[in-house]
N, C-alpha and C positions, 0 to 999 in steps of 0.2 A: 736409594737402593744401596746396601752394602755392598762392597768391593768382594768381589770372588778370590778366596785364598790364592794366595803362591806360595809354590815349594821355593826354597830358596839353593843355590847350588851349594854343594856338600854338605845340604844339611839332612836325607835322605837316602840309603844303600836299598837296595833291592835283591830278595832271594828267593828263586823260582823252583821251587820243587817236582824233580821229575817222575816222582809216582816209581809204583813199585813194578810188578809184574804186571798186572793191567789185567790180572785174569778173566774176570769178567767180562772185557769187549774182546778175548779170544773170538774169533781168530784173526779180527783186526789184529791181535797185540800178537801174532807168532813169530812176526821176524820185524817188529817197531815197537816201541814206548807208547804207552799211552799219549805226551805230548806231542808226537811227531805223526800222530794219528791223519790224514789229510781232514778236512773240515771243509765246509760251502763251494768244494770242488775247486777252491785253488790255494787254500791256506793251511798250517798245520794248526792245532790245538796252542802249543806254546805261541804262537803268534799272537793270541790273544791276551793274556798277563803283559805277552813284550810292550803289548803296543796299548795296552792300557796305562803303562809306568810311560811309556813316551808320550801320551797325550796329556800326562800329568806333569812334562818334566822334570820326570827321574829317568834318566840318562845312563845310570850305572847300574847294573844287571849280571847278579852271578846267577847261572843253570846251573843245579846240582844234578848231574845225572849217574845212572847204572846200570842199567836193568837194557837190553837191545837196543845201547844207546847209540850206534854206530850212525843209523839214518839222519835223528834230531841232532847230533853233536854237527853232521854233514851241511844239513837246512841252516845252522844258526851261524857256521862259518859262511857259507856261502851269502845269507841275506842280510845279518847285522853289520855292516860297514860305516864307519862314520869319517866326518873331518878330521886331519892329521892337528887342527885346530881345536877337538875337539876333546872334550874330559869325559863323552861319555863310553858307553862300553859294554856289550855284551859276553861275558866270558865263558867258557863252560868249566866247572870242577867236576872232572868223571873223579867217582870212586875211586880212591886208589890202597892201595899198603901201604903203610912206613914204617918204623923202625918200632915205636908205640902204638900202632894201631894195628893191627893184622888183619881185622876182619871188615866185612862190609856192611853200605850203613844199613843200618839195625830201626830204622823208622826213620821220621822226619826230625824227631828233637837229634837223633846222632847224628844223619844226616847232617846239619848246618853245625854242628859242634865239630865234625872232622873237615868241614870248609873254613872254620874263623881262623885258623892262621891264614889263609888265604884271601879274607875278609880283614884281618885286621889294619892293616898298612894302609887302607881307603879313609880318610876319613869322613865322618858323620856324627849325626846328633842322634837319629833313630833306625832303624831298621826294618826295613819292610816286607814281610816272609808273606808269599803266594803259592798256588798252586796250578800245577802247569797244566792242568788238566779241567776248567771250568768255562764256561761260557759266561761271558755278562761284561759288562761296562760300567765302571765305577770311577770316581770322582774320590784319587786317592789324597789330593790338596785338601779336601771338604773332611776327610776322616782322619788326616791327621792334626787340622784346626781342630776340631773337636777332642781331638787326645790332647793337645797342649790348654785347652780352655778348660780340661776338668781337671788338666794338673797328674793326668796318668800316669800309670811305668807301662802299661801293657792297653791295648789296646784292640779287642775283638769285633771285626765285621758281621754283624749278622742279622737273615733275615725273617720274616713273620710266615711262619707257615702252621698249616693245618693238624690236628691230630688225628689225624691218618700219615700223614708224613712225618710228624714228629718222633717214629723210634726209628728213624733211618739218619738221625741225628745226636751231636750233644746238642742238649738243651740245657741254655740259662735260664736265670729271673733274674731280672737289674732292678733298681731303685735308683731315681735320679741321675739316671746313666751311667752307672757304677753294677760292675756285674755281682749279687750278692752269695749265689752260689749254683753251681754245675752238675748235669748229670748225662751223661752218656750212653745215650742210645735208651732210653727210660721204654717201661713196658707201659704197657697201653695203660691199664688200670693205674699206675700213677702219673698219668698225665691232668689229669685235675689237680694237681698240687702243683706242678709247672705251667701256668699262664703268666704272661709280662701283658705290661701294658701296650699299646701298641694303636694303631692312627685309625681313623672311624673307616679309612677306606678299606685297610685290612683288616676292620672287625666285620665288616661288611663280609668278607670272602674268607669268617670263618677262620681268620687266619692268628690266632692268640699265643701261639708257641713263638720263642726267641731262637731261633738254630745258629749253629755256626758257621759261617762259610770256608773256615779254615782260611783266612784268611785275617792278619797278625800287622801288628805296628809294637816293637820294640824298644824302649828306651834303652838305646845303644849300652852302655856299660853294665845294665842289669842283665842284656840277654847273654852277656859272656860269664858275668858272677852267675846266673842259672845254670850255663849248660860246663862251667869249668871247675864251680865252685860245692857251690850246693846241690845237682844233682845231678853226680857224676855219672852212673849209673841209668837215668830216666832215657828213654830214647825216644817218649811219642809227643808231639804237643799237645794234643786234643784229650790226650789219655793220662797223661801224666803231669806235665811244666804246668799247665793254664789251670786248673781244677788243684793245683796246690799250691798254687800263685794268689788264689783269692782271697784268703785270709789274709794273708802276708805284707800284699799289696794291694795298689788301686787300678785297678782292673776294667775298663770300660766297656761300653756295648756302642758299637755305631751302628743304627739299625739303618738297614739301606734296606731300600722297598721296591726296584727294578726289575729288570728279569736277569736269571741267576739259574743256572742247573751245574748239576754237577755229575759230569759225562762218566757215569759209573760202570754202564752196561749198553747192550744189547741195541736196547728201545729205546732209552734215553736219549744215547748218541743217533739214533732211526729219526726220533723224536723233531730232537734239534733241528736238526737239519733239514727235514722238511716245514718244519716251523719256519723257515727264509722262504717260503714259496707265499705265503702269507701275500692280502694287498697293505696291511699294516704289521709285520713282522715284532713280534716282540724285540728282538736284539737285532737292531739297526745296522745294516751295513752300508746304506745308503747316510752316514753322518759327517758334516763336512767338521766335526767339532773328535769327534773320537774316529777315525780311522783306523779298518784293520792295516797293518803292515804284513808284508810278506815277501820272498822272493819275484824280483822284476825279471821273467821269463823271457821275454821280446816276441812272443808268441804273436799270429796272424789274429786278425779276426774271427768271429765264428761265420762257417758259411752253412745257412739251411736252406733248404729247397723241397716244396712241396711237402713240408710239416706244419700240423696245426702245434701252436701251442698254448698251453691252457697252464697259470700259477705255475712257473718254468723259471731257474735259474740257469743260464746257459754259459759258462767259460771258454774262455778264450783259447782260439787254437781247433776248436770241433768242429766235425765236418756230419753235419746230419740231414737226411732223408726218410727219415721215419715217416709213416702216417700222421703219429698223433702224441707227443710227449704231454703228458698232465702232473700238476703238483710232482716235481722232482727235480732234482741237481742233478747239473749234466758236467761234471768238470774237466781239466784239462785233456785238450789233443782227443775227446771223446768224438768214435766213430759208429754212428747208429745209420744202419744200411735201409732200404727201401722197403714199403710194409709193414713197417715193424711198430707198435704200439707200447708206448713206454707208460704206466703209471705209478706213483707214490714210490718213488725210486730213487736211492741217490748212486747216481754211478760216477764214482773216482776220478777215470779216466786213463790217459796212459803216460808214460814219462819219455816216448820218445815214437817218431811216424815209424812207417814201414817204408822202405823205398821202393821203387815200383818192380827192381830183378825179385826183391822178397816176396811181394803180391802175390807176381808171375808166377814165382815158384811152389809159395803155399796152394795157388789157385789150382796148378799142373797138378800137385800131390794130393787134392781134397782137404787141404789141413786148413782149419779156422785164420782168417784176417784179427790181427789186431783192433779188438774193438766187438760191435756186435752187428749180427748178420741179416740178411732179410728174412721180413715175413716173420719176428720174433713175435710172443707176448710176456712180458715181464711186469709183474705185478710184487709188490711189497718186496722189497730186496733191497741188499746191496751188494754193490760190483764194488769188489775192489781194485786195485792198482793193475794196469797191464791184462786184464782177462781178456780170453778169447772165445765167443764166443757166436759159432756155426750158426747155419739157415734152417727154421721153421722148430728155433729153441725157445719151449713154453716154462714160465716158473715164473707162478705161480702160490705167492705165501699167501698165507692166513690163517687163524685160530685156530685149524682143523690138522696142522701139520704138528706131530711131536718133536719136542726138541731133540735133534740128531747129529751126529757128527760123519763126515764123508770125507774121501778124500778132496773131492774137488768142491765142495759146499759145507755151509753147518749150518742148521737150523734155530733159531734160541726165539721163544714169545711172538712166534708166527711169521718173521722174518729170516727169508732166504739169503746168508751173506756166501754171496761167492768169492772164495778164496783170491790171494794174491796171485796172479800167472796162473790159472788155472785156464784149463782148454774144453769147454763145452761141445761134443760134436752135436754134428746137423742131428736135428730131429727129438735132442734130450729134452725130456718132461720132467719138473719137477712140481 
């Protein structure tokens, strides 16, 4: 059996891209980043790329952030700590000004072009650019073996998907594992001119498009002659550097055939997440070999009483009494009161208890408990962080609901997300 690759130490940098506005998973993104999004009720988005470069050991980790970076820059001080022994390192570069730059980054190729002084002083042989915003578990030892076995400069992750999915991507065609040329976001009608080759079990599932995962291995010194030298001006990777790089250079494709989404919207990120309630989950968090990391909370156990629960993730800290929770995330410090029926639901949770003079006092004034109340029905939603919401509150999504925007909710592809800190009184139907 062959030996499974090693990174070797400083032979490997890592750069985690913090996404832009996030507009799409509004109103998740109104006051956080798309990375700092919470995920499976107790971790955030960027937690994922971290902790897939630590299970590869790569150790060394810049965040590039900007965008309502205040929360994520908060989580990655608080959870990334290592040995005073130790070379590795989470850092975050927020956006900034200087004397030569004025402006903000202008995509992902500016973006990591206004961190390499800040990049340069580390040493390394390659450079590993991710995105702080996807889902999946990769094997980044096995992809970058494969970049030094075909003799690369550049080297692109990606994976086999359908055409129907294929113009929500760039799409390649390689030869021998060598990318031979790119197109971006292709309309449907020239998708029969981009097919690659690809494994019987993804021909099987229809799957003959090559995509990108936005996900990159750089031959260290070419990716500072791209973005210093030769184009000064370019500011996207997927748009610009990669697709004028193929001519040029040698360019490769590591087709990885896992589970892989990429948390764009609405539904997707709905999607995801209730995808963990699964009894075989595509993206495993039950793995003793890739482990998600995250802040260690010191939270209590969860305590339920008198709920059934049916395909239920449940985090640490929750105190429930519901009737019946089915297929849904129930994450931190979440408090679901007596009667109450929870389905296809991920609710956040909350970031801090109520003490009991607060109860007493909300109970005196009629005002909603932290958490959610008796006698609810909640169907297709999400709760996010800290809501409060009152006794005999029905909401209710599905297909039949137009996308809408509210102060204290937004509707988007049949899903109810209830806003951050929002206050449901007793009796609201949605």
């Amino acid at each position: 059996m062959a030996s499974k690759p090693v990174i070797k130490v400083n032979e490997i940098l890592s750069v985690i891209l913090g996404g832009g506005a996030g507009s799409r998973l509004y109103p998740l993104t109104a006051n956080r980043s798309k990375p700092a999004v919470p995920i499976a009720g107790k971790y955030r988005l960027v937690d994922i790329p971290i902790s897939n470069c630590l299970n590869n050991d790569i150790g060394r980790m810049f965040v590039l952030t900007q965008f309502n970076s205040a929360s994520l820059n908060r989580h990655i001080k608080n959870t990334y700590h290592f040995s005073a022994f130790s070379k590795a390192f989470v850092d975050i570069l927020a956006a900034e000004q200087t004397p030569d730059n004025p402006t903000w980054y202008q995509g992902t190729a500016d973006a990591v072009r206004q961190g390499l002084r800040h990049i340069a002083p580390f040493e390394s042989d390659y450079i590993l650019i991710l995105s702080g915003d996807q889902l999946y578990q990769m094997d980044f030892a096995e992809m970058l073996d494969n970049h030094k076995n075909l003799g690369a400069d550049i080297s692109i992750a990606t994976i086999p998907v359908t055409e129907r999915e294929a113009p929500e991507f760039g799409i390649l065609k390689s030869s021998a594992g060598l990318v031979t040329s790119f197109i971006e976001k292709p309309k449907k009608e020239l998708l029969p001119e981009w097919t690659s080759e690809t494994s019987d079990l993804m021909k099987m599932q229809g799957r003959n498009h090559l995509a990108s995962m936005g996900i990159y291995i750089f031959n260290r010194q070419l990716l500072f002659d791209l973005l210093l030298k030769e184009h000064l001006t370019a500011t996207d990777f997927g748009k610009e550097i990669i697709p004028q790089s193929i001519d040029k250079y040698k360019v490769a494709s590591y087709q990885y055939e896992g589970y892989w989404t990429d948390i764009g919207n609405i539904y997707s990120f709905f999607e995801a997440n209730l995808g963990l309630t699964k009894d075989l989950p595509d993206f495993n968090l039950f793995d003793n070999e890739n482990a998600i990391y995250t802040r260690p909370r010191m939270l209590p156990p969860a305590k339920i009483s008198g709920t059934t629960l049916e395909k239920t993730l449940v985090a640490e800290g929750s105190i429930i009494n519901a009737s019946r929770v089915e297929n849904s995330v129930i994450g931190i410090r979440s408090r679901i009161g007596h009667g109450t029926t929870v389905v296809s639901t991920y609710i956040m949770g909350s970031d801090y208890y109520e003490t009991l003079p607060e109860i007493a006092k909300a109970n005196e004034g009629g005002y909603p408990l932290l958490g959610i109340g008796d006698r609810c029905y909640i169907k297709n939603a999400i709760l996010d962080k800290n809501v409060r919401i009152g006794n005999d509150v029905r909401i209710n999504g599905g297909s039949n609901l137009e996308n809408s925007d509210h102060a204290l909710y937004t509707v988007k592809d049949g899903i109810v997300v209830v806003k951050k800190g929002a206050v449901i009184p007793n009796g609201f139907v949605i």
